[in-house]
C-alpha positions in Angstrom: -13.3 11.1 22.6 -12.5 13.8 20.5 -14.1 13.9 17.1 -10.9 14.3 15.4 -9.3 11.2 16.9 -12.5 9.4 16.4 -12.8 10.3 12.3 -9.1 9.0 12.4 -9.8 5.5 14.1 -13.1 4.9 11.5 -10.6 6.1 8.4 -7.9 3.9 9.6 -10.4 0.8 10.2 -12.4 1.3 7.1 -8.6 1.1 5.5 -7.8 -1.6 7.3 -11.0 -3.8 6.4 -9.7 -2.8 2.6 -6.1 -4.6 3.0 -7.8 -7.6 4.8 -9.9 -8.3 1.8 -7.1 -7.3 -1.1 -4.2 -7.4 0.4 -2.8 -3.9 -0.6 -4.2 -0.6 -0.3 -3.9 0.3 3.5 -1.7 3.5 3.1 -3.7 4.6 -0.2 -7.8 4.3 1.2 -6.7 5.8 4.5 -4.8 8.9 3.5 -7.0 9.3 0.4 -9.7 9.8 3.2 -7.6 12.2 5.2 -7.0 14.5 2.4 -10.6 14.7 1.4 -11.4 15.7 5.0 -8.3 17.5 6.3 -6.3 20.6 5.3 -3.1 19.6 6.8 -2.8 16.1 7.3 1.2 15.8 8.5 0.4 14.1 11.4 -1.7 11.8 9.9 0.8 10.5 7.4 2.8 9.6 10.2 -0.2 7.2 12.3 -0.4 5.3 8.8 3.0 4.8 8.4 3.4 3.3 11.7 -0.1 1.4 12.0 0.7 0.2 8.4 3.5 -2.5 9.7 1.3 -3.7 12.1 -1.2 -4.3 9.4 1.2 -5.9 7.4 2.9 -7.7 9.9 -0.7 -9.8 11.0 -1.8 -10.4 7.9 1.6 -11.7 6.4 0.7 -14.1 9.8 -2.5 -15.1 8.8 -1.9 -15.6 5.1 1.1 -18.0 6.0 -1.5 -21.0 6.5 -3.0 -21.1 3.5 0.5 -20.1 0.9 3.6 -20.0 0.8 6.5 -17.2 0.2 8.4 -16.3 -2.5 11.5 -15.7 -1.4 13.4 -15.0 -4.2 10.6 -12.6 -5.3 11.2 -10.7 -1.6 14.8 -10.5 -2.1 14.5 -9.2 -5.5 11.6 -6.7 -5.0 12.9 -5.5 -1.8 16.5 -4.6 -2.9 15.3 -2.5 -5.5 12.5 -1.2 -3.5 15.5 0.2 -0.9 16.9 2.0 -3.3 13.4 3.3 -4.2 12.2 4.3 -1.0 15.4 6.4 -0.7 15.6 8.3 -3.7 11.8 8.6 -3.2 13.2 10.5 0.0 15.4 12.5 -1.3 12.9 13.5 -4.2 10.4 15.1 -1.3 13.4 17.2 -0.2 14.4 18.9 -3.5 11.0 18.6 -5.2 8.4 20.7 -3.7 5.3 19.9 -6.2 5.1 16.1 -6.9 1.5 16.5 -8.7 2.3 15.6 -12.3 4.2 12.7 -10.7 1.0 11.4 -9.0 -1.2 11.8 -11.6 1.0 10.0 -14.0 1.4 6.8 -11.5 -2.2 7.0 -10.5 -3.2 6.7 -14.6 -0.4 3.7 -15.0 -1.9 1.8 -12.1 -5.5 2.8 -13.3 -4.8 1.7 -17.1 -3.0 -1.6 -15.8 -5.7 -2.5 -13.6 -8.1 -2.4 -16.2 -6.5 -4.6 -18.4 -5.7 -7.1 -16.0 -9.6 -7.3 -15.4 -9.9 -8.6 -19.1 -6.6 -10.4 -19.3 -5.1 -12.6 -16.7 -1.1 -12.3 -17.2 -0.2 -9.0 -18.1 3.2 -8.3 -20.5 4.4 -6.5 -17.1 5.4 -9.6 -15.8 7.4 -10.5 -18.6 8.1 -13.7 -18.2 9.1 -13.2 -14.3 12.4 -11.9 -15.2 14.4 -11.0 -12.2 15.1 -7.3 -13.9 11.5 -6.5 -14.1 11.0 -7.7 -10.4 13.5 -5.5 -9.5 12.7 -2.4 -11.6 8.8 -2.8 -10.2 10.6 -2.8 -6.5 12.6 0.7 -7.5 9.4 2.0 -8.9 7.3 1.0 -5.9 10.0 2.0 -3.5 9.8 5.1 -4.9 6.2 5.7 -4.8 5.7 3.8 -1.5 8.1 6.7 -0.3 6.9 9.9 -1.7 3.3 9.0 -0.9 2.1 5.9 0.3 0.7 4.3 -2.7 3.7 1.9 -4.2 2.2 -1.0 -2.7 -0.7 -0.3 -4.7 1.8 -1.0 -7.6 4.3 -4.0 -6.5 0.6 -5.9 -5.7 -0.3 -5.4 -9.3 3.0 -7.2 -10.3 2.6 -10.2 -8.0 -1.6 -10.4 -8.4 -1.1 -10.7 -12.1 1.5 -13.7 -11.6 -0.5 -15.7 -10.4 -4.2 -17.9 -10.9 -4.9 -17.2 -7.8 -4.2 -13.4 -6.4 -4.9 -14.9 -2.3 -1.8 -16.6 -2.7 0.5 -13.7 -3.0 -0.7 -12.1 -0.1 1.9 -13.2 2.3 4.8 -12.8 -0.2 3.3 -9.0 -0.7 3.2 -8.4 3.0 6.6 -9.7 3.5 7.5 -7.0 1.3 5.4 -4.2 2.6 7.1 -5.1 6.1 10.4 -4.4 4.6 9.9 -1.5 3.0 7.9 0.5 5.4 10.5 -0.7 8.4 12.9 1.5 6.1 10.6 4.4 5.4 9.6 4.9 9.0 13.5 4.5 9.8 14.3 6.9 7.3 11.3 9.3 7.5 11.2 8.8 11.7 15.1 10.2 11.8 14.4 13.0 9.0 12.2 16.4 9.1 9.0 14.1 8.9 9.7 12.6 12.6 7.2 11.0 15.1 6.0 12.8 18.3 3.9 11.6 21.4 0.8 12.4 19.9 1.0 10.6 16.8 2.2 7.3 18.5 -0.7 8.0 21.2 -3.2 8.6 18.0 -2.1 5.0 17.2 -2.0 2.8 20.2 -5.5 3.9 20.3 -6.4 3.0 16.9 -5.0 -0.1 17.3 -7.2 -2.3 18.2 -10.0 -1.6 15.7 -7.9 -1.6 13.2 -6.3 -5.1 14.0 -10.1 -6.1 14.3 -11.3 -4.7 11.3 -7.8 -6.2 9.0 -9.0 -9.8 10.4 -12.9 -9.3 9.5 -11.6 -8.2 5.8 -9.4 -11.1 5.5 -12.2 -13.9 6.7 -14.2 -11.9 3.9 -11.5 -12.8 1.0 -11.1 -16.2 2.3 -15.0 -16.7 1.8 -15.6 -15.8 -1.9 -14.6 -17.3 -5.1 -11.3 -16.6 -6.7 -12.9 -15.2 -9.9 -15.0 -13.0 -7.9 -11.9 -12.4 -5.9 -9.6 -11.0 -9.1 -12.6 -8.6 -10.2 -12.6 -7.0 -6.9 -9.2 -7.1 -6.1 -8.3 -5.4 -10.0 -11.3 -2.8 -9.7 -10.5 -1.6 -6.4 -6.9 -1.2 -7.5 -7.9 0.6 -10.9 -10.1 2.8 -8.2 -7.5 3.4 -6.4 -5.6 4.5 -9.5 -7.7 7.1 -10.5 -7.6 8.4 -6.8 -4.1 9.0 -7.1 -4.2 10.8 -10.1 -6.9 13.0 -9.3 -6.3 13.5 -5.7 -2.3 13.8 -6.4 -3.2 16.3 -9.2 -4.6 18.7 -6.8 -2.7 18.4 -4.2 -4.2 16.2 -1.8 -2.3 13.5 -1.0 
């Protein structure tokens, strides 16, 4: 096995282990690992947008059991988040240097991560009003599209709804399954489009990474929900200030 192909598989399973415990953060661990290790990591965009609905896809089946979906959250989150995920494509095309972009998300989802560490609702719920559903699916949309991270943002909304984060897990992945059907649609038709070796690179990453997503998830199912929310909001606020530095340079 090639050494390149075999860094990819551990990235993408180490990743995958990440969104079995929290949930969210596929897209985000695994290119933030490519662009730490890579110069030009095109390709690899394109394996972990197209591994990333199967991720989403079996957990969303394995969450099902234990809670249920919020529909009406979906619909809302999802409509806004299409129009996000467009623009978001249209923004890659005109805007060449998207840096001060990323570092500004990355410090949002950072600074909002923290707080909800020390405080369990935060005012960005507002009450569940359907406008600020909608406006975090346009924002995450958005993000999701230009690089891979708006999940990171829409689970941020839904985990601080709730007592207990495990039970937004399948209404996230719902959403994650709709929104990255239309980026690889639009992205797979555009400039960014797939070729045999990326969709080889990921029928052979496959399994591993299906096994590792089902060892992450037993893991969040076995510790307490308090303990849960601390990792779940820390590895988020990480993940924050991974954007921001590793967007400000250029990296991801």
């Amino acid at each position: 096995m090639e050494a390149g192909l075999l860094v990819t598989i551990l990235f993408l399973s180490f990743a995958s282990l990440i969104h079995g415990i929290a949930g969210v953060g596929f897209g985000m661990v695994a290119m933030s690992l490519f662009s730490i290790t890579l110069g030009d990591f095109g390709e690899s965009v394109a394996v972990v947008g197209l591994l990333a609905l199967v991720v989403y896809f079996l957990l969303f089946l394995a969450t099902t059991r234990r809670a249920k979906i919020d529909w009406s959250m979906v619909l809302i989150i999802t409509t806004g988040g299409v129009a996000g995920v467009i623009a978001g494509y249209g923004f890659l095309l005109v805007i060449q240097d998207q840096s001060l972009f990323k570092m500004i998300v990355g410090t949002v989802i950072a600074g909002l991560s923290i707080l909800s560490i020390f405080q369990h609702k935060l005012s960005l719920s507002a009450g569940g009003k359907w406008w600020v559903a909608a406006a975090v699916g346009v924002i995450g949309g958005f993000v999701f599209s230009v690089f891979i991270a708006g999940g990171v943002f829409i689970g941020l909304y839904l985990y601080s709804r709730t007592n207990e984060p495990a039970d937004a897990k399948p209404t996230l992945q719902m959403i994650f399954i709709i929104l990255s059907s239309i980026r690889i649609f639009v992205f797979g038709v555009g400039e960014f489009g797939f070729s045999s070796a990326i969709l080889e690179a990921a029928l052979i990453s496959l399994l591993p990474v299906v096994g590792a997503l089902f060892a992450g998830h037993y893991i969040s199912t076995k510790i307490r929900q308090s303990v849960f929310r601390l990792t779940l909001f820390t590895f988020l606020a990480v993940t924050g200030v991974a954007v921001a530095v590793l967007g400000g340079f250029g990296r991801i």
